[in-house]
Every structure is written in C-alpha cells, then in structure tokens.
N, C-alpha and C positions, 0 to 999 in steps of 0.2 A: 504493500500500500504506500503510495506518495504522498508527502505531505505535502498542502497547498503553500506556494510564497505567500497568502495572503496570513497564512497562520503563523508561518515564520517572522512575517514581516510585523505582524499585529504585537506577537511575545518578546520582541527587542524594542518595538517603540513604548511595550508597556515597563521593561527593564532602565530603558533610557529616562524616560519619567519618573518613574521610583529616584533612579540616583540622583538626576538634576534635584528633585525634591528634598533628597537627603542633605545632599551640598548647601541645599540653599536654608535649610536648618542649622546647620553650622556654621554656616557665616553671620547667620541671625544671632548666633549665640555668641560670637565676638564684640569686640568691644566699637569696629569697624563700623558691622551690619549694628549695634543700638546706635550712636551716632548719624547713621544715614536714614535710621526711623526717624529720628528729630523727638 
C-alpha cells in the first residue's frame, strides 16, 4: 500500500507547526520576547 504525499505532506506541516510553536514559547519566556510584549 502507498502512502498519499498529501498525508506525508499534511504530518511534516503539522511537525513544522508544533516546533515553530515550541520556539516561539521560548523566546516568550526570555527576557527579549517580555520586553517586545511591552
């Protein structure tokens, strides 16, 4: 059985989103990212 590129494709863009998300929690959590909240 083959798997579709749309399911391959779907499971790295939901991977790629998790991490950007992660990333963007940890620069929240600097003292950089509270400063650029204001």
């Amino acid at each position: 059985m083959k798997i579709p590129v749309n399911v391959n494709q779907d499971k790295m863009n939901t991977m790629a989103k998790k991490m950007k998300e992660e990333s963007r929690v940890e620069k929240r959590g600097t003292d950089h990212g509270r400063q650029s909240d204001g």
